[in-house]
C-alpha positions as CSV (number, residue, x, y, z in Angstrom):
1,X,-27.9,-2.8,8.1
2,X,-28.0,0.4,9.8
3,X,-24.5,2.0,11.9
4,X,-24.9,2.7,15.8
5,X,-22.3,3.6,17.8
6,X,-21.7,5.5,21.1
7,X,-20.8,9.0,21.0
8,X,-19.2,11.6,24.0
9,X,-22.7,13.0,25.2
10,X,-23.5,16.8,26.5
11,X,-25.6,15.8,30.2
12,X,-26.6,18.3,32.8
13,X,-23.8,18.6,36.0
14,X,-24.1,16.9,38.8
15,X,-25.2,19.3,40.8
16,X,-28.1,20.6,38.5
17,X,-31.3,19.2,39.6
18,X,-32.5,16.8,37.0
19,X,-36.9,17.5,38.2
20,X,-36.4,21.0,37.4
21,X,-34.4,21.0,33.8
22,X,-36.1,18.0,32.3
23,X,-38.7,17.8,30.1
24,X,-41.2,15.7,28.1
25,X,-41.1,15.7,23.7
26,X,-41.1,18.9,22.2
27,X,-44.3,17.1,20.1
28,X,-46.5,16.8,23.4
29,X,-46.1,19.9,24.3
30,X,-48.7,23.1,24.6
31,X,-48.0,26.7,25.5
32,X,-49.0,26.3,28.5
33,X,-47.0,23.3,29.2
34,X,-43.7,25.4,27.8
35,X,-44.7,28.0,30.1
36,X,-44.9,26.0,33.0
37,X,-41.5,24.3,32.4
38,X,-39.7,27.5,31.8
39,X,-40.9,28.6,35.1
40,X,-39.3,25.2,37.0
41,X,-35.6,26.8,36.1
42,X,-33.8,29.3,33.5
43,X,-31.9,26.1,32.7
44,X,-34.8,23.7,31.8
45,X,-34.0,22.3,28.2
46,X,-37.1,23.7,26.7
47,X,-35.6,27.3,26.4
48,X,-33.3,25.5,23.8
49,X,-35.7,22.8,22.8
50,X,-38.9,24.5,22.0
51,X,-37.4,28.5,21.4
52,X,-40.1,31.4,21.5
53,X,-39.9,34.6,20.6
54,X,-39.3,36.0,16.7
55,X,-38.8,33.5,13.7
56,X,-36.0,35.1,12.8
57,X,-34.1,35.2,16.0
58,X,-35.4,32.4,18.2
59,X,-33.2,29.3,16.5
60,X,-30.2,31.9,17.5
61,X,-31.0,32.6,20.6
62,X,-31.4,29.0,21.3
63,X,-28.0,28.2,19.7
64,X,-26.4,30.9,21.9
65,X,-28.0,29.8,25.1
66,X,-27.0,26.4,24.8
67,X,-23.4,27.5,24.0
68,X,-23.9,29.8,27.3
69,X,-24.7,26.5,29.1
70,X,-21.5,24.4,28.0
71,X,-19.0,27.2,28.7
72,X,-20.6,27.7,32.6
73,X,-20.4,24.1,32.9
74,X,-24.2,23.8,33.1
75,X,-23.4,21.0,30.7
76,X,-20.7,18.9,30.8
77,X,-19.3,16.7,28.3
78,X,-18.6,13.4,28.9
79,X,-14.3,12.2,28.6
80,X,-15.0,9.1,26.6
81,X,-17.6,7.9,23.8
82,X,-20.4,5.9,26.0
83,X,-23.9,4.1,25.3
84,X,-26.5,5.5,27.6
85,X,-29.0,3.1,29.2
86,X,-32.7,4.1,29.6
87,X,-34.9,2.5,31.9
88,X,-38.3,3.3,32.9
89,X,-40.5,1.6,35.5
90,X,-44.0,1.9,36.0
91,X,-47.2,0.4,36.4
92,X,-49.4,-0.2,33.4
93,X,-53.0,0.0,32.7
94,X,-53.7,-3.8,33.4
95,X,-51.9,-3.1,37.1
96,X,-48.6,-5.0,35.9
97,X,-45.4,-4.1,37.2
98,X,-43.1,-3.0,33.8
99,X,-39.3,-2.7,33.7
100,X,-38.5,-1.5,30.3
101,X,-34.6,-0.6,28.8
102,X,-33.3,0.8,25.6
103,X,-29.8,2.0,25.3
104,X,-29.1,5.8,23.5
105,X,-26.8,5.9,20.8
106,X,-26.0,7.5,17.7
107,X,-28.4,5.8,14.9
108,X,-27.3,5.2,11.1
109,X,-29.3,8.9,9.5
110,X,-29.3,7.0,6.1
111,X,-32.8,6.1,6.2
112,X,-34.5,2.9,4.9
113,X,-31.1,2.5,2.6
114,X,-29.4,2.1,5.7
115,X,-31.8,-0.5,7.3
116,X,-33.9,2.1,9.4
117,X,-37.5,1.9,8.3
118,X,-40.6,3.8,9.2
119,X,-43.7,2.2,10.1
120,X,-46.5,4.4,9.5
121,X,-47.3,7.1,6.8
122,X,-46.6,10.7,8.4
123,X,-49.1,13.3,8.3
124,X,-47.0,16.6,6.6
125,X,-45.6,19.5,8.3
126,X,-44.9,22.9,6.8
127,X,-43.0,23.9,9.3
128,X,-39.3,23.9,9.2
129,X,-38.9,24.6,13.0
130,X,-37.0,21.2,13.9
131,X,-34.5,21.8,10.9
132,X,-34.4,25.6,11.6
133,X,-33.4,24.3,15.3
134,X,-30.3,21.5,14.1
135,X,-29.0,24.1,11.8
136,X,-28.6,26.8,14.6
137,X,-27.3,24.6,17.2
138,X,-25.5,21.8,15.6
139,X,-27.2,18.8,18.4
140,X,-29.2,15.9,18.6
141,X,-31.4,17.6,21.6
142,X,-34.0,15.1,21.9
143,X,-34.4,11.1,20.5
144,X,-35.8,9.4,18.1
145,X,-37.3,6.4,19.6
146,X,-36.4,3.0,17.4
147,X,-37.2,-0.2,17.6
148,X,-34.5,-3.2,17.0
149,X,-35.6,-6.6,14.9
150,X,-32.2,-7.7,16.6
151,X,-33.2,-11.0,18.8
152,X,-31.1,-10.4,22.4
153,X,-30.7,-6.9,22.8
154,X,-32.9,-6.7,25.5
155,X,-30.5,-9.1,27.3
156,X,-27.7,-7.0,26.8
157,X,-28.9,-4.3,29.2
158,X,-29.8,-6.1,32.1
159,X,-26.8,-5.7,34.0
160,X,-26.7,-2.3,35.3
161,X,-24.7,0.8,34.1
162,X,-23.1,4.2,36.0
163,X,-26.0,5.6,37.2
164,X,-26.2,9.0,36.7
165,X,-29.3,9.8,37.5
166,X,-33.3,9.7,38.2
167,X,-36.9,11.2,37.9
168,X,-40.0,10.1,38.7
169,X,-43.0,11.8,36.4
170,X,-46.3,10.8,36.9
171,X,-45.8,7.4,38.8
172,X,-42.6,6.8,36.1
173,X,-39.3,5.7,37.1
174,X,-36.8,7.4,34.3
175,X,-33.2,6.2,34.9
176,X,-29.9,6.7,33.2
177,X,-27.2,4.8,33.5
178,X,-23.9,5.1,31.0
179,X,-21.8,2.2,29.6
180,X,-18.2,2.4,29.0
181,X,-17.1,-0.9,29.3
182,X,-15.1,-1.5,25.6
183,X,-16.6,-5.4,25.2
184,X,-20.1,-4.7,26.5
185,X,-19.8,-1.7,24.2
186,X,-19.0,-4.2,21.2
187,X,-21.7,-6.2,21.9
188,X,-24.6,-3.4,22.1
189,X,-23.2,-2.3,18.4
190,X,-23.3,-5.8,17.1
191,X,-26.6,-6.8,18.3
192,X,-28.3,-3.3,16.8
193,X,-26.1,-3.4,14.1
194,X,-27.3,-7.2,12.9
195,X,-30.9,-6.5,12.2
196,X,-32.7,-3.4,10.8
197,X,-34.4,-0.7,13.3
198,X,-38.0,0.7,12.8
199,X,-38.9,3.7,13.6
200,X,-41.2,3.5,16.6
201,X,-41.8,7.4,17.4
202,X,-39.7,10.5,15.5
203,X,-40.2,9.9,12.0
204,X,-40.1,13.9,11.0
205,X,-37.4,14.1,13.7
206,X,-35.4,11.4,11.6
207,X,-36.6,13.0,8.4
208,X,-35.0,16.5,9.7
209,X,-31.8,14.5,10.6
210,X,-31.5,13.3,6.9
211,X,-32.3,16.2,5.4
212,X,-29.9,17.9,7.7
213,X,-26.7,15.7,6.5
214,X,-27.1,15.7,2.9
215,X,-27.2,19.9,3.3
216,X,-23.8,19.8,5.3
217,X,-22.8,17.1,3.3
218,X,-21.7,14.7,6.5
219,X,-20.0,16.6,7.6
220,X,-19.1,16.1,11.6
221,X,-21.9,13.9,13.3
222,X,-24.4,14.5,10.9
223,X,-24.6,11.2,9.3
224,X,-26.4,9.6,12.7
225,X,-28.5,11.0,14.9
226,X,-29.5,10.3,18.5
227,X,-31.9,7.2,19.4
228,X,-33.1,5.6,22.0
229,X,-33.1,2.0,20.6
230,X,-35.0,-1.0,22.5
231,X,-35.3,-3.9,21.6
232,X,-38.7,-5.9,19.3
233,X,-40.2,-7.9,22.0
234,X,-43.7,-7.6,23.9
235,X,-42.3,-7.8,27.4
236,X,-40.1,-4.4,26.0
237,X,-42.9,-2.1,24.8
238,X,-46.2,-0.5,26.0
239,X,-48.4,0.7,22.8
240,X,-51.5,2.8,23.4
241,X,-54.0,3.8,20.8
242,X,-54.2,6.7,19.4
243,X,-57.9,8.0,19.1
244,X,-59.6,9.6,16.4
245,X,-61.4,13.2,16.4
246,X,-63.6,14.9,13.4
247,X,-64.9,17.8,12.5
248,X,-66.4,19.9,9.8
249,X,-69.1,17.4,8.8
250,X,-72.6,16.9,10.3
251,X,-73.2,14.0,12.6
252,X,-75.4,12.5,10.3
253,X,-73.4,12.4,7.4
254,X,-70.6,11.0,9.9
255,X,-72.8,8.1,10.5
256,X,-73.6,7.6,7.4
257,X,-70.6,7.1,6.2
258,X,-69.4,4.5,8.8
259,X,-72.7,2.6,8.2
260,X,-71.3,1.9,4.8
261,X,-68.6,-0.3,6.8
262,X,-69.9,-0.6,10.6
263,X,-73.3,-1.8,12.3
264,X,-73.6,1.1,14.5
265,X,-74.6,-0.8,18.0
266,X,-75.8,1.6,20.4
267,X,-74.6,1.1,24.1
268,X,-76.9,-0.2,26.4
269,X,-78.3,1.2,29.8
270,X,-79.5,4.6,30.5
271,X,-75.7,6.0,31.5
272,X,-73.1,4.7,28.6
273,X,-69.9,5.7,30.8
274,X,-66.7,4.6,28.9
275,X,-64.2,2.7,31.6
276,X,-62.0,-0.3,31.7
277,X,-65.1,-2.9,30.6
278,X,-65.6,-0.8,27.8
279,X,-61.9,-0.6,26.8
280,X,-61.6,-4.7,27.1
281,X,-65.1,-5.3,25.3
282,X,-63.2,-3.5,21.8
283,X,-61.3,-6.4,22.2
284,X,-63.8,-9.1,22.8
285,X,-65.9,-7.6,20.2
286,X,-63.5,-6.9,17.5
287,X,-65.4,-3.4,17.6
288,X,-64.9,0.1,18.1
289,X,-66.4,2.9,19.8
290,X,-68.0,6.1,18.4
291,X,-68.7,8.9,20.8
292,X,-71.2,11.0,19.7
293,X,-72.5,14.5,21.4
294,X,-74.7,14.3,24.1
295,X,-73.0,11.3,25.5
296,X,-74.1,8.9,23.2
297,X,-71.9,6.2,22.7
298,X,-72.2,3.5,19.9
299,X,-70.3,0.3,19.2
300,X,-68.7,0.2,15.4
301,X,-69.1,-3.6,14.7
302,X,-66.9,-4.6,11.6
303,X,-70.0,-5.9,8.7
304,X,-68.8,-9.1,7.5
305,X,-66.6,-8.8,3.7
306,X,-67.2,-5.2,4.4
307,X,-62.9,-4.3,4.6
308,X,-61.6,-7.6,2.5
309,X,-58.8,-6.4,1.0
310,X,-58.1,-3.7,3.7
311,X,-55.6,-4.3,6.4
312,X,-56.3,-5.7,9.4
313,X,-56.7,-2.5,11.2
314,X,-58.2,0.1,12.9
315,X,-57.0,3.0,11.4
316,X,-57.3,1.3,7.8
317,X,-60.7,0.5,8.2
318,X,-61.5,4.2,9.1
319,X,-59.6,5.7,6.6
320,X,-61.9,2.8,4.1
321,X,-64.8,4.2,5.0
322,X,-64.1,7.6,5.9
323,X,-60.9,9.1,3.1
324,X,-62.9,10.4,0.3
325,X,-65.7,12.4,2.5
326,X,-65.5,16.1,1.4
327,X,-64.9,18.4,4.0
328,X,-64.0,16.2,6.9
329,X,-61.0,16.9,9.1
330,X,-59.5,14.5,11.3
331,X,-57.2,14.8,14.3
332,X,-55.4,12.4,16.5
333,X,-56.2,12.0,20.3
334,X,-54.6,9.9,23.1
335,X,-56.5,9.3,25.9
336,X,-59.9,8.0,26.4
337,X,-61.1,11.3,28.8
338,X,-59.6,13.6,26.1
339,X,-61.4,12.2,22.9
340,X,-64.7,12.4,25.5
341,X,-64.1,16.5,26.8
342,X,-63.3,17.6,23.1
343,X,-66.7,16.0,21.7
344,X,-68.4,17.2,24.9
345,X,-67.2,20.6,24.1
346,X,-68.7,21.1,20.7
347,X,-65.0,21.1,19.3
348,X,-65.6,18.1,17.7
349,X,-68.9,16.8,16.3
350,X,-67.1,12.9,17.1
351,X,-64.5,10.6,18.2
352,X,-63.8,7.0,17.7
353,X,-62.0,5.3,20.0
354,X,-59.5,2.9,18.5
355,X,-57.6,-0.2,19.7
356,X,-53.8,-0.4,20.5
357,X,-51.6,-2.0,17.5
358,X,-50.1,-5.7,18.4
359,X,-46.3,-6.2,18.1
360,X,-47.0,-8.9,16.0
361,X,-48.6,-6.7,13.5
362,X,-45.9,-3.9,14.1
363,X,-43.3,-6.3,13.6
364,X,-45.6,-7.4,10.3
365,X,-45.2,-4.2,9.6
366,X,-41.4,-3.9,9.8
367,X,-40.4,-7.0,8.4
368,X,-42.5,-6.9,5.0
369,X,-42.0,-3.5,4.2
370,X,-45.1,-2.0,5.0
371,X,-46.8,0.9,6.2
372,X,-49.8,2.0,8.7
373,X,-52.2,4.7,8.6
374,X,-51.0,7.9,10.0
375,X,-50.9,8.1,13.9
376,X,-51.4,4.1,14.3
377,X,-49.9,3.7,17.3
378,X,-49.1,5.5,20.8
379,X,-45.3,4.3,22.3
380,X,-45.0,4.8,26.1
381,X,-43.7,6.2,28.4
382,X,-42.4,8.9,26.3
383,X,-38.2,9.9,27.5
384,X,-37.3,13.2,29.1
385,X,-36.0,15.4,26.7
386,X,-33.1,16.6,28.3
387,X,-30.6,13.5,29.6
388,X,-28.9,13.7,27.0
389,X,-27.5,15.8,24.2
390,X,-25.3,15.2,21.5
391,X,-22.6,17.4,18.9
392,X,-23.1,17.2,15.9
393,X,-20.1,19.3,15.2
């Protein structure tokens, strides 16, 4: 089983204002949106987080910054080793009140090995940029987001912590709030430490963490690496789908293809507007939704026997029907109203608009040892970058 513990984090002072040196995942994040953040506030955690400038001098720059920021007392470390708890409150797409809480601590970087096990298949990255970044500044600057099999957790971080502090984002409640207690400590380490984790969002960032102890050979902190750990349990999570775009095929052939697998069911009445009846009829239906240019919108009805043999899911059945077509490309969308402008556009010849995974098949997933299709499932509401930091030296 894997090894969490709490650790003496780096957090902005006091008096630094956490709405203009927060930020959302480096991962989610477009020019633009660095810009933007940048301009909040010289101190805003993506001039360390996402560095610009030259390859050969931006990792650097970033590590020197954020030393910059420790000796001013723009971050402040805290006296004693602590767990960090992270609530967020919202309302979700169905219109329900959720009040969701995970704890931050320093997660076993040991891999499945060491109980902590990924549940979908990652799509590669050439880039070195995230290990580039750990080597120069020797911290855990943003979380990977894991998921605990441990029955109870959730239970252990009711009670509130120290507050430390707030932001609301988009109709999100983010709240901090540390533990120092020594037996409530205990028992957050037992409960995670008792079961295995899965990986629920971060798996390259807890690739790079790997990767990054066995060159350093463990030496310092480098044998964990910060998480954000919640607990297994429907009333803890929010999943979203993650849609499908493709490109460099014609439409036709596209079609084609997923006839092999789908009835193609075109939408009925004269204006085929995608909104919340849509969304619940891929459930009533068992179908998905193929949006085609010009508006067009078609149900993708499952043919019966067509995917025996193929997991029960979205993304699988796609990938059936869809893997061996030469000269497709494929990317990954969230959000209905994106998937729609980007084949609108003429960037994409088509989308298809998947379902959210269950826990129960997450969970599935965990406990038998399997793994989903790339980009399977959509964890929200993503955490600020930026609460908190951690040494790895």
């Amino acid at each position: 089983m894997p090894t969490f513990a709490p650790f003496r984090a780096w957090r902005y002072a006091p008096d630094v204002p956490l709405d203009a040196v927060l930020a959302p995942p480096y991962d989610v994040l477009s020019p633009a949106d660095v810009a933007a953040l940048q301009g909040r506030d010289p101190r805003n955690i993506v001039w360390v987080d996402v560095p610009q400038g030259s390859s050969s001098t931006r990792y650097a720059e970033a590590a020197a910054l954020l030393s910059s920021w420790r000796s001013a007392g723009v971050l402040v470390e805290d006296p004693e080793p602590s767990y960090t708890i992270y609530r967020t409150r919202f309302v979700d797409a169905t219109g329900a009140a959720r009040d969701l809480a995970a704890v931050l601590g320093a997660l076993d970087a040991g891999g499945v090995a060491a109980g902590v096990l990924p549940h979908e298949r990652t799509t590669p990255k050439a880039s070195t940029d995230r290990l580039d970044l750990t080597r120069a500044t020797e911290a855990n600057l943003s979380p990977v987001w894991g998921l605990s099999l441990a029955a109870g957790l959730s239970a252990l971080l009711v009670a509130p912590g120290e507050v430390l502090g707030s932001v609301v984002v988009d109709g999100v409640e983010h709240v901090v709030e540390r533990v120092t207690a020594a037996d409530r400590v205990a028992a957050i380490t037992a409960a995670v430490e008792s079961e295995s984790v899965l990986i629920a969002d971060g798996h390259h960032r807890y690739a790079v963490a790997g990767a990054y102890a066995a060159e350093v050979g463990g030496a310092g902190g480098s044998t964990a690496t910060l998480a954000l750990v919640g607990e297994l349990v429907e009333e803890q999570l929010s999943i979203a789908a993650i849609h499908r775009l493709y490109a460099g095929v014609p439409f036709s052939a596209l079609t084609s293809a997923l006839a092999s697998g789908f009835s193609l069911v075109p939408f009925a009445g004269d204006d085929p507007v995608i909104d919340a009846e849509v969304l619940a009829g891929m459930t009533d239906r068992g179908a998905l939704v193929l949006v085609g240019p010009g508006g067009a919108r078609w149900w993708l009805v499952p043919r019966a026997g067509a995917f025996d043999g193929v997991r029960s899911l979205d993304g699988a059945w796609l990938e059936a029907v869809l893997s061996d077509m030469p000269g497709l490309e494929v990317s990954y969308q969230h959000g209905v109203g994106h998937v729609v402008d980007a084949v609108g556009s003429g960037a994409n010849v088509a989308g298809i608009l998947i379902r959210p995974v269950s826990i129960a098949e997450i969970e599935r997933t965990a406990r038998e040892g399997l793994l989903m299709p790339p980009k399977s499932t959509y964890f929200t509401p993503k955490p600020r970058t930026g609460f908190v930091l951690r040494d790895l030296r």
